[in-house]
C-alpha positions, 0 to 999 in steps of 0.5 A, a space after each residue: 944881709 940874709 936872715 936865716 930862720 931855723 928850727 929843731 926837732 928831736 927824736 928824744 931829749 935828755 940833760 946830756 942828749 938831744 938826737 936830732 931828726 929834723 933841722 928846718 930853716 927859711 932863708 929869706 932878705 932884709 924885706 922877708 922875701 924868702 930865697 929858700 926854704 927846706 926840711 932836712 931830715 936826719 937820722 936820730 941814730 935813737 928812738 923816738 920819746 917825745 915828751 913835752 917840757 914836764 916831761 909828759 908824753 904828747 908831742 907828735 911829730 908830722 913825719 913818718 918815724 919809721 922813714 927816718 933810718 933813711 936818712 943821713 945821720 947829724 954827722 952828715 948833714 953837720 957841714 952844710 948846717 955849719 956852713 949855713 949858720 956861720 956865714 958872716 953874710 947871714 942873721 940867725 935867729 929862731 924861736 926859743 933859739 937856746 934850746 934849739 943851740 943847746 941841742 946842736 952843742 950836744 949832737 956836735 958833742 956826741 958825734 966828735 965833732 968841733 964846736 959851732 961859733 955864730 950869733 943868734 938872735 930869739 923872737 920869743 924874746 923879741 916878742 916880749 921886749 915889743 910886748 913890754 912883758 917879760 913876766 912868761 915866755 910864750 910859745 911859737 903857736 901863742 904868738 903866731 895866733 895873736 899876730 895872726 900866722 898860720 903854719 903847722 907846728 913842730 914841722 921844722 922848716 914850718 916853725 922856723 917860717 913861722 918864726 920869720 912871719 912873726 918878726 916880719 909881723 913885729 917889724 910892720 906893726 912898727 913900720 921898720 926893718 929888721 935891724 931897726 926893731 932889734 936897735 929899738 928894741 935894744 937887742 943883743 945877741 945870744 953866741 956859741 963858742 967853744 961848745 959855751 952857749 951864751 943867752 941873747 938879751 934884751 935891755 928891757 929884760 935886765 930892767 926887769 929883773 934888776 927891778 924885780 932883784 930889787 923888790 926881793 931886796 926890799 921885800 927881804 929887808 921888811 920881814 927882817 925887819 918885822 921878824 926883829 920887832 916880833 922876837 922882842 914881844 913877850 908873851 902875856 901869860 893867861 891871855 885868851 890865845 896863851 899858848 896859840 901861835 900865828 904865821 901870815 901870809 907874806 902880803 901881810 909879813 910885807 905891811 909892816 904897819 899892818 903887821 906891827 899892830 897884828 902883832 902887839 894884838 896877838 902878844 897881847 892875848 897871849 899869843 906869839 908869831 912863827 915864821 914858819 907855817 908847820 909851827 903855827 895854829 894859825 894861818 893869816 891871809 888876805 881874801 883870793 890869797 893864791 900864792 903857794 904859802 898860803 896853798 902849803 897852809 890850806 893843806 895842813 890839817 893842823 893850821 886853821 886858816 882865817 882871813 884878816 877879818 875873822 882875825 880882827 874879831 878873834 882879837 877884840 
């Protein structure tokens, strides 16, 4: 079998639109041979509004925008694309290879056309399966960079030879074939069908998310708990901090040991606990605390920020 690597660029991006202006893909053989390797420029019947994935104006394409009114529109270059992506003799894959999908469902949906059916594959994830780190995605430049591969980036046929030099890189590091890393990486397929487009997976990826489900889960249970604890203090009239309420950080909510004995401290001078920072006096984290909660108090004119240690002294 062949592996077809693709890419796609567009003139603009929307929810609902994606006009593409560039469809690129390297055709080679299970030993990353390459048959072919080709550019097709469409006209994206649109202006040109690059933007990055924030929404910021930036990205620039290595192509001479004004040529593309010379070029056949998506509707004529449709057929071959289908054709090429369809062929049961071919393996799909690309970089980021969803959106890439998603666009090819939308310009089918925007010029009438059916819907493309094939499986495809993704070596952004393939690269986080082989790394064993699904905490981000990475970009094509990122991982070409660390494995070594040079190309021009956001030239379609470019990036899709990019992309095969980063799977070909991937299947030497482990001295096997494509198909091999794909069953040791415990890969599946990603499909459209019926204008549905369906994610590729991996079984690292599910362990992943199912462990960091069930560290949510544990988490969820810990505060709960420690919010039923501090509901049943009562407040000691008269205490040094009568009156002044507490929130901490979630490290802290999550030691429930730790919290308990804060809390009995707090209750004991008169103070109370709120879960919620906009009601609190008092801010507790830990030292390089960064998570967002604790950036959301730093904020705040009306909440004083202290670390663990200022809130012992504060309470002997």
């Amino acid at each position: 079998m062949n592996l077809v690597f693709f890419d796609i660029e567009c003139a603009s991006v929307t929810k609902y639109t994606a006009k593409i202006c560039a469809f690129g893909y390297v055709i080679c053989d299970e030993n990353f041979n390459i048959i072919k390797k080709e550019d097709i420029l469409v006209n994206p019947k649109g202006s040109f509004r690059l933007t990055d994935r924030k929404g910021e104006q930036g990205i620039v394409l290595p192509y001479a925008y004004d040529d593309f009114k010379n070029y056949p529109p998506f509707r004529s270059v449709y057929g071959f694309i289908k054709e090429l992506l369809e062929n049961r003799d071919n393996v799909v894959l690309g970089h980021s290879t969803m959106n890439d999908v998603k666009y090819l469902n939308l310009e089918t949906k925007r010029f009438k056309l059916p819907s493309f059916e094939f499986a495809f594959s993704d070596s952004q994830l393939i690269y986080m399966a082989y790394k064993n780190d699904y905490t981000r995605q990475m970009g094509l430049e990122t991982i070409a960079n660390e494995l070594g591969v040079e190309f021009t980036p956001h030239r379609a046929a470019d990036d899709a030879y990019a992309t095969m030099r980063v799977v070909e890189a991937m299947c030497r590091a482990e001295g096997c074939g494509y198909f091999e890393l794909i069953q040791k990486l415990r890969m599946k397929n990603g499909r459209i069908k019926n204008y549905s487009v369906f994610a590729p997976t991996s079984g690292g990826e599910k362990e992943y998310h199912d462990g960091l489900n069930k560290l949510k889960r544990e988490r969820a249970a810990k505060r709960t708990q420690y919010f039923n604890y501090v509901s049943r203090k009562k407040i000691k009239r008269g205490g040094k901090f009568y009156g002044k309420i507490f929130t901490f950080a979630r490290s802290i909510e999550d030691d429930l040991p730790l919290a308990e004995r804060l809390a009995d401290l707090i209750y004991l001078n008169g103070g109370r606990y709120s879960r919620h920072l906009t009601q609190s006096d008092f801010y507790v984290a830990e030292d390089n605390d960064e998570t967002q909660r604790t950036v959301n108090a730093q904020k705040l004119e009306s909440v004083a920020v202290i670390s663990l240690e200022q809130l012992e002294a504060m309470l002997t």
